[in-house]
C-alpha positions in Angstrom: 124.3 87.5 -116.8 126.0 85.2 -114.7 124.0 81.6 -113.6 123.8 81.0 -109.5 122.8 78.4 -107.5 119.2 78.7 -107.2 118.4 80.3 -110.3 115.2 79.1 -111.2 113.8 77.4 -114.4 110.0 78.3 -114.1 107.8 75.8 -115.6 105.3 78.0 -117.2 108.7 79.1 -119.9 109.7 75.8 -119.8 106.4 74.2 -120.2 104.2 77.2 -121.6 106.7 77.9 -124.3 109.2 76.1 -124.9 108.0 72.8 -124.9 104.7 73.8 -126.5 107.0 74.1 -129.8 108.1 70.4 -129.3 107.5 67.5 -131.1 106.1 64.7 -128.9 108.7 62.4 -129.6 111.4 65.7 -128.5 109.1 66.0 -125.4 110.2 62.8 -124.5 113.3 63.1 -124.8 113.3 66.4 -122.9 111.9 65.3 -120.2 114.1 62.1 -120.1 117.5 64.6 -119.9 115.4 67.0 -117.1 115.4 63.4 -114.9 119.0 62.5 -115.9 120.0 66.1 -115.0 118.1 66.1 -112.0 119.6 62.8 -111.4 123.1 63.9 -111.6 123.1 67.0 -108.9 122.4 69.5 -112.0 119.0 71.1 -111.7 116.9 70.1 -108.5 112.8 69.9 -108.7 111.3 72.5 -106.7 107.8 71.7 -107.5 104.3 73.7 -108.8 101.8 71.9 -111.3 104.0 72.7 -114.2 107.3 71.6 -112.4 109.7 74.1 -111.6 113.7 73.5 -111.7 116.4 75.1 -110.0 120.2 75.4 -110.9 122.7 73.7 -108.6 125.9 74.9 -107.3 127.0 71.4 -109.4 125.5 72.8 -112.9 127.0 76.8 -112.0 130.6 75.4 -111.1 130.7 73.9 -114.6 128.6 76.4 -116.7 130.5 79.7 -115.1 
């Protein structure tokens, strides 16, 4: 399956079950690369109580 622009990264995986197998300290750090990603153009916040991500055109140009 091919990644698009827009593809989302629903926060009750990313929350729900995947971090839930985390470590706190690997939380942290997880959430530290989610702002740095955000900050660089990669995913953007699209919001809900468990934040939800999308992909950018930015993050499919380089992953596809």
């Amino acid at each position: 399956m091919k990644a698009r622009a827009g593809d989302l990264l629903p926060g009750t995986w990313l929350y729900d079950d995947f971090m839930a197998n985390l470590s706190a300290k690997e939380q942290l750090t997880l959430e530290e690369i989610i702002n740095e990603m955000i900050k660089d153009g990669l995913i953007a916040y699209v919001g809900g109580t468990k934040p939800t991500y999308a992909l950018t055109q930015k993050v499919v140009d380089i992953l596809c």
